[in-house]
Phi, psi and omega in degrees: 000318193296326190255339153290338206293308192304329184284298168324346187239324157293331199272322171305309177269318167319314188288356213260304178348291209258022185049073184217041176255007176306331202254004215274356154333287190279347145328290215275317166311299185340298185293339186223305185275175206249310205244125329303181150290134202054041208304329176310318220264328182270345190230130194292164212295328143339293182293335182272340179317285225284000166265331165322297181320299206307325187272353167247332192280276204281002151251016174275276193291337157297322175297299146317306157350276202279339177224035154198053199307317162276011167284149195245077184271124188231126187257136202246016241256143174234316185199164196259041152317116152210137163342314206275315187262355163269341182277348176268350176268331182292298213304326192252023188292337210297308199308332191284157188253183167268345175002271186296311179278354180258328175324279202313291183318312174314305188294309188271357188043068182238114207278179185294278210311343177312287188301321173294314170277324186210051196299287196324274188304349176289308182297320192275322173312308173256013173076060188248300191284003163314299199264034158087035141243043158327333189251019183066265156243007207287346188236039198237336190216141170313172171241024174292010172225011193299164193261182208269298165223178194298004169251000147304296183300316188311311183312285241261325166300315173302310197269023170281320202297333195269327148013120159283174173287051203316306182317302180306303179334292217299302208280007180257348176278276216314317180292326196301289177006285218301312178320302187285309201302325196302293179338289191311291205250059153268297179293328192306351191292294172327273178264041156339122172235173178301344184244118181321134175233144186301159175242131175303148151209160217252098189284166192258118194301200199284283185307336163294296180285356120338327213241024204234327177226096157269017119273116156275164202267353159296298171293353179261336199284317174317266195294313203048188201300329218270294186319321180276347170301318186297313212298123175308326161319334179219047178297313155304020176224021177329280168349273195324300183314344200250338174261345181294339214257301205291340169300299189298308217291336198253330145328310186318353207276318194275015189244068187207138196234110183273098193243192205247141194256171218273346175297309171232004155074027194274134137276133160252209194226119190250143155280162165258137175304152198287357200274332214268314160332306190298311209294311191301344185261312170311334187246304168323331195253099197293309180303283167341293197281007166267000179293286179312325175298316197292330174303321207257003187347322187268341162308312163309331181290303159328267199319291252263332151308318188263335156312317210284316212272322192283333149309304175303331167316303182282340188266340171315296190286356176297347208282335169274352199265130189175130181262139178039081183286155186259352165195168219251140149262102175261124195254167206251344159192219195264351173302289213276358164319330206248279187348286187293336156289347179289317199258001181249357196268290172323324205251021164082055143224086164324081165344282186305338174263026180230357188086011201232122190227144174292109189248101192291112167257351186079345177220183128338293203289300202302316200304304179316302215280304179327320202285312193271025147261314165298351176284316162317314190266321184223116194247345186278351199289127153260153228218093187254129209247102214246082178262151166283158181290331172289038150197079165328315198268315202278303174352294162327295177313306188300314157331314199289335208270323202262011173283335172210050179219055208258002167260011193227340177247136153217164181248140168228126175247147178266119171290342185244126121093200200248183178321323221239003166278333181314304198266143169321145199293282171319341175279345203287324195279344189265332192271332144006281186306317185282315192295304188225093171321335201267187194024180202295164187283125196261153200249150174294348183289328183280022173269140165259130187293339176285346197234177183287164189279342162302304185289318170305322206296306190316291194283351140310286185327283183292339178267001173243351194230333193061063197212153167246151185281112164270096197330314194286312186296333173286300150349293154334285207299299214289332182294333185275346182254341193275161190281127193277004187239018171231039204281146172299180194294286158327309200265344190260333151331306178299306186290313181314303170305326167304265191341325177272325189292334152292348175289109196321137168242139185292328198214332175244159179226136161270161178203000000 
């Protein structure tokens, strides 16, 4: 355990990544326990709950251990309820099974009427009130979210259940953070250079910061302390509201900056408002603010939905973004620049975090010239080379040189047509259809099979939509809809070879 947990805790956040968390119970037993054997497949979802917790208490507290040794960490974590996973079980509903509640029924023979009627012995039967939801969700969620009858809420609890501690995740990145800047700039007293140099830190991924500010500061600016103070819902946090107040008020002093005004060339002393002091004391007090978030879910849901393209916008290209890449895809233009990482993203292999970047040379003729200036200039550099069929010729070249250099060069040829011949044809005609809803609908019949999907698309585009084909955009879409397990032979080929050309080695390199 002691040498897996960092893997157990990224393997965790990935899944949370890839909406793939219905399953991370039996993931995580499959993986760490021995006694019993098949322990996912034999025991009910209660009992891996609760091998579950215990394999989060010690990768929790190893983690402190070994990298905040003097944090006084006391672990209190029972289930991951927070707005960001109740918005993520709505989002994901279609994935969930009955699985897990039909096992439990089967074994313990416990009938619908059971649940409904004689939930409290049903919870003691199945070591539900062992592990503190005697009461089903009734003291975890307001009750405007409560599902309608008990056997809906077990569901929706079993799949609370696999959540990892996102929160708990959240707040030791956030203490490591804070931990390194105090360090750094301790030592800078000591080892002071002429150039201010930054103090590192560990941005906080998507799902952590999510699960980190379950009030946005949008919605406190919206209520602010007083308004959520009011909500009747949240009469039993009078006390909090009241040390959140005396905190900004008794702080504030230090939370202050003497700048020159731009106007009259004075300097004064600005305070940070005392409202801004509250959010801050308010997102530190994790039970309140998920109370709160959780009252407002659809507001969270709202922000977090008007949020998605701009966050996806930004996050696409990081998947391409990388300095000194350890190896190259060179490509002929910007559909499969946008494409392969998108589709290598979908299929859990993150480019950039492997070292690996999509390299656009933009023509045929630019790819042939790249490949022999990058061979040249970073020759430890490895290369994967992506031609359309009409370029035969750059094909070749590049062959005689990767015919006996094959652990560091390969060629990939599209034999037919161009990128965008590669995805089926019916997946090509429904992202079509999506991309530009207006005019008539195209059809897979209005293809001619003789000819490439480039030459075709034009002359549909004009005669059904009165529209021009946009290359990139299609691209985009379509990397995001088509089945990542039913990807063409070349993109599962492209990826393969990265992937081998990237794998860590213990003792040779190739080069």
């Amino acid at each position: 355990m002691k040498e897996a947990y960092l893997g157990v805790i990224k393997g965790a956040c990935n899944r949370v990544l890839h909406f793939e968390v219905d399953d991370s119970i039996n993931s995580l037993l499959r993986l760490l326990i021995v006694e019993p054997p098949k322990a996912d497949e034999v025991l009910l979802i209660t009992d891996k709950f609760f091998l579950y917790q215990a394999l989060w208490k010690a990768t929790l507290e190893l983690l402190y251990e070994e990298f905040l040794p003097l944090f006084p960490y006391e672990h209190t974590w029972q289930m991951e309820v927070t707005p960001y996973t109740m918005l993520l079980c709505e989002l994901t509903a279609e994935l969930a099974t009955t699985r897990e509640l039909d096992d439990l029924q089967t074994l313990t023979q416990i009938t619908d009427e059971q649940l409904e009627f004689d939930f409290q012995d049903v919870a003691e039967k199945t070591g539900l009130t062992r592990l503190g939801f005697g009461n089903g969700l009734a003291n975890l969620l307001p009750p405007s979210l409560l599902p309608r009858t008990r056997r809906e809420e077990l569901l929706l609890l079993f799949r609370l259940m696999n959540f990892p501690p996102l929160t708990e995740l959240a707040l030791f990145q956030n203490r490591y953070n804070a931990a390194l800047r105090h360090q750094f700039e301790r030592l800078a007293i000591a080892f002071s250079a002429v150039e201010k140099v930054q103090a590192p830190s560990f941005g906080m991924p998507e799902a952590l910061r999510n699960s980190y500010f379950p009030v946005d500061h949008e919605l406190f600016k919206r209520y602010g302390l007083t308004g959520f103070e009011q909500e009747p819902e949240l009469t039993s946090f009078k006390e909090d509201f009241a040390a959140i107040r005396r905190l900004a008020a008794a702080n504030k002093a230090h939370f202050r900056d003497d700048v020159i005004c731009p106007c009259c060339g004075d300097k004064t002393t600005i305070e940070v408002p005392e409202e801004v002091l509250q959010y801050k004391y308010l997102v530190d007090n994790k039970k309140l603010g998920i109370a709160i978030g959780l009252l407002h879910l659809q507001e969270f849901r709202d922000n977090y939905t008007q949020n998605l393209a701009k966050h996806l916008n930004q996050f696409l290209p990081e998947l391409n973004r990388i300095d000194n890449p350890e190896c190259l895809i060179l490509v002929e233009g910007e559909s499969e620049e946008i494409a392969i990482p998108i589709l290598a993203f979908r299929k859990h292999f993150i480019l950039s975090q492997r070292g690996i970047q999509v390299y656009n040379s933009k023509s045929k003729e630019k790819l042939a010239a790249d490949f022999l200036t990058f061979r040249a200039k970073y020759p430890n550099r490895k290369m994967i080379c992506l031609l359309d069929s009409d370029a035969k010729k750059e094909r070749d070249n590049i062959e005689r040189i990767v015919k006996d250099n094959k652990h560091k060069y390969r060629m990939v040829f599209i034999e037919q047509g161009t990128f965008e011949d590669l995805f089926e044809l019916p997946y090509a005609v429904q992202t079509l259809n999506e991309l530009y809803p207006d005019g008539e609908e195209i059809l897979v019949s209005d293809f001619d099979t003789t000819k490439d999907f480039l030459s075709n698309v034009k002359r549909i585009m004009f005669q059904k939509k009165q529209a021009t084909f946009d290359k990139v955009a299609f691209a985009k879409l379509i990397s995001l809809r088509v089945d990542v397990d039913q990807l063409p032979t070349e993109i599962n080929q492209i990826l393969d070879i990265a992937q081998d050309f990237t794998r860590a080695t213990t003792y040779f390199k190739n080069r």
